[in-house]
C-alpha positions in Angstrom: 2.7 8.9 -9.8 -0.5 7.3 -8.0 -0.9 8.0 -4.6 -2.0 5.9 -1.9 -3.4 7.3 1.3 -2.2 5.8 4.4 -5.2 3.9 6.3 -7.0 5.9 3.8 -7.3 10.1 3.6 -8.1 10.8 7.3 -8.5 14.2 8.5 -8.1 13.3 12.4 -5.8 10.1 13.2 -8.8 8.9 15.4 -10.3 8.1 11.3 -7.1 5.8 10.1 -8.8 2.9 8.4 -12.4 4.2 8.5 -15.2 4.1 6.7 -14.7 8.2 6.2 -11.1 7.7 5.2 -11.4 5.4 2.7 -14.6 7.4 1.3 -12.8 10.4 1.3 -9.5 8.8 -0.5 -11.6 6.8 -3.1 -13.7 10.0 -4.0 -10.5 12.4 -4.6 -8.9 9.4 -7.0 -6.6 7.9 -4.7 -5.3 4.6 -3.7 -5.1 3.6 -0.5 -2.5 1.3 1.9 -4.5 -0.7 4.6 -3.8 -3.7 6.9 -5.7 -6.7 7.1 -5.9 -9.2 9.8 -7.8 -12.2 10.5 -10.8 -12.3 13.4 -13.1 -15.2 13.7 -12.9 -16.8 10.6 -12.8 -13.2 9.0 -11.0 -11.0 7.4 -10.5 -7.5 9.2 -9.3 -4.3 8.3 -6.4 -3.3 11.6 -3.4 -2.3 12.1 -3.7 -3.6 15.6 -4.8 -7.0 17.1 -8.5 -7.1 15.9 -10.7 -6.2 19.0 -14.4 -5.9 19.3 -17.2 -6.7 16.9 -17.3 -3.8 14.8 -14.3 -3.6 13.0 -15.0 -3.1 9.2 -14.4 -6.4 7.0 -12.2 -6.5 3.7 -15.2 -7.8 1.4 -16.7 -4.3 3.4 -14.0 -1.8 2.1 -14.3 -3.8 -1.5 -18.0 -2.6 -1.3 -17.0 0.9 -0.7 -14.4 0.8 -3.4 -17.0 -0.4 -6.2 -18.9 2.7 -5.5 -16.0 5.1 -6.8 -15.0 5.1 -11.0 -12.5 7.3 -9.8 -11.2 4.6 -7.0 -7.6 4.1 -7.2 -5.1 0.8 -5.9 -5.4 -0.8 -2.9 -2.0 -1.6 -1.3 -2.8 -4.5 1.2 -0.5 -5.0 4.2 -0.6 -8.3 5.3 -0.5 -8.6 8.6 -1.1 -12.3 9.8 -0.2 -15.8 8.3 -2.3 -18.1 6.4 -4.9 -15.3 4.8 -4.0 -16.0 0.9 -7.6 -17.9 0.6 -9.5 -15.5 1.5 -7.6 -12.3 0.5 -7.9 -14.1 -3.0 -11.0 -15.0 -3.0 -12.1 -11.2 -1.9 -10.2 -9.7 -4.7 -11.5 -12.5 -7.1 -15.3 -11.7 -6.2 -14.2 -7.7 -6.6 -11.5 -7.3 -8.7 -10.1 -4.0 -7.6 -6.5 -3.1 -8.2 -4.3 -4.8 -5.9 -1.0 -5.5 -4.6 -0.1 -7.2 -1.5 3.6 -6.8 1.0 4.7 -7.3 4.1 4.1 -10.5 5.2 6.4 -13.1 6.4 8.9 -14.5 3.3 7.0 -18.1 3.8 3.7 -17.0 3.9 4.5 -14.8 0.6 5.5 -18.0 -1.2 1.4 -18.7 -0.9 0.5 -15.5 -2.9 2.9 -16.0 -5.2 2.2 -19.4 -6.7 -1.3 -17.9 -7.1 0.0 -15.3 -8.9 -1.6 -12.7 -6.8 0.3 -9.3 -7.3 2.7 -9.5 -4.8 5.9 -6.8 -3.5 8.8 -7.4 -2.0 10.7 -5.1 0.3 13.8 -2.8 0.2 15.1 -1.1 2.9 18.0 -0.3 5.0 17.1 -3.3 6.8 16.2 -5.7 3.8 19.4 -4.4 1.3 18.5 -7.4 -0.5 14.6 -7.9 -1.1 13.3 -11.2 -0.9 11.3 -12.8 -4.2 13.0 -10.2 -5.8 12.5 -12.5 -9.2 9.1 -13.6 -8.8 7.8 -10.2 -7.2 5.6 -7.9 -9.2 6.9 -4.8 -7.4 8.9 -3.3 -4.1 8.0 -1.7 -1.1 10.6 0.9 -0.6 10.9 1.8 3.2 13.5 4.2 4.8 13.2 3.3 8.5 16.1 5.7 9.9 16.9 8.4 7.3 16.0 9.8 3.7 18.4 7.2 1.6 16.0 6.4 -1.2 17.3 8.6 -4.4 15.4 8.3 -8.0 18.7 6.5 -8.8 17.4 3.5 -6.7 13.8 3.9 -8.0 15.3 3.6 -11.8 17.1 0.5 -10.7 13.7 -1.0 -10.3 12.1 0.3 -12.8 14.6 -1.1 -15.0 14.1 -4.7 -13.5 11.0 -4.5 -14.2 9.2 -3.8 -10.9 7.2 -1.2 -9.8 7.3 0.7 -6.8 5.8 1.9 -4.2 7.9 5.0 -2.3 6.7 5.1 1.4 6.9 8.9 2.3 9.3 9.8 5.5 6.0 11.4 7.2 5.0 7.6 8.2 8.3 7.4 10.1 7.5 11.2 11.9 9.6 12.9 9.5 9.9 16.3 7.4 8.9 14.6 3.9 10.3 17.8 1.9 14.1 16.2 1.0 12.5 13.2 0.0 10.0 14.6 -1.9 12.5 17.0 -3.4 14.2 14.4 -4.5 11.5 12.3 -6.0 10.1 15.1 -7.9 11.1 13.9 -11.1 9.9 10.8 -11.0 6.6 10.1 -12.7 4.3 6.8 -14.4 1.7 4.6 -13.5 4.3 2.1 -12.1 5.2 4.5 -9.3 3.0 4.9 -6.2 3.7 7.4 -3.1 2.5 5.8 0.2 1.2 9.3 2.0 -0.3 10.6 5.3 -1.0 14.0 3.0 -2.1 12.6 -0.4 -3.9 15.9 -1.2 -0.5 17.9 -0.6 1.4 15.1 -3.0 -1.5 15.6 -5.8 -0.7 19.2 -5.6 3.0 18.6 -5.5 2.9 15.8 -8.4 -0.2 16.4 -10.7 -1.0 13.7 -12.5 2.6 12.7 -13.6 
């Protein structure tokens, strides 16, 4: 199971998508999940519309990842059209582990005929991911209620996808059930998208 720190392993929510929280992911081992968005010609880590000058730049937080072996995957939210130039060409320059989601079904056509690694969506909203074919992996979401079961992760895994789990604490719930029902599950093709990736390494190991 790899886990992947939400906006990086913050201590305080003012530290989502910091500097600190991605030092202090990269250094325990972990991945992390952060959003990128486009300001001025570049490309911006935020979850928000970009505002300011100091906001930290992808080619920045591919810097800070270089300076960890122990540096896990970066799950990159998309959160703007038209960024599959330079997202590519970031990634190309520092080739750290990658997979992209979330953006719109046209603009993940883009990614995918450059074969940048690229996951599709399942939720109770999306029943029937998108790309499901041509996708290397799937986001799996639970917006309203703890319906993901290892049955449904085994479904994937024996399409050939990878997933990523996104844990029920990002929706401002109890991730116990959830994670009581995951526990099984284990490989390097299964991620856990965490706000408490130190409690999941405790709760997984290294399965």
């Amino acid at each position: 199971m790899q886990i992947l720190a939400h906006r990086g392993w913050w201590t305080d929510p003012a530290e989502k998508n910091s500097e600190a929280a991605f030092r202090r992911a990269f250094a325990a081992g972990f991945g992390i999940e952060t959003d990128v968005r486009d300001q001025n010609g570049e490309l911006k880590i935020s979850h928000d519309m970009p505002v300011g000058d100091n906001l930290m730049t992808l080619a920045r937080l591919l810097e800070i990842w270089a300076e960890y072996s122990s540096a896990g995957m970066i799950a990159l939210n998309i959160k703007a059209d038209g960024l599959q130039a330079g997202v590519i060409s970031a990634f190309a320059a520092q080739p750290a582990p990658v997979f992209c989601f979330d953006m719109a079904v046209p603009d993940a056509l883009g990614y995918l005929r450059q074969s940048f690694p690229t996951y599709t969506r399942h939720s109770e909203v999306e029943p029937v991911p998108a790309f499901y074919d041509q996708a290397e992996g799937v986001w799996v979401d639970a917006f309203f209620g703890d319906w993901i079961t290892a049955d449904v992760v085994e479904q994937h895994r024996a399409a050939g996808k990878k997933v990523a789990l996104v844990s029920p604490e990002l929706h401002r719930r109890d991730p116990a059930p959830a994670w009581a029902a995951w526990r099984d599950l284990s490989g390097a093709d299964i991620s856990i998208c965490t706000d408490f990736p130190d409690r999941a390494q405790a709760f997984w190991g290294s399965r």
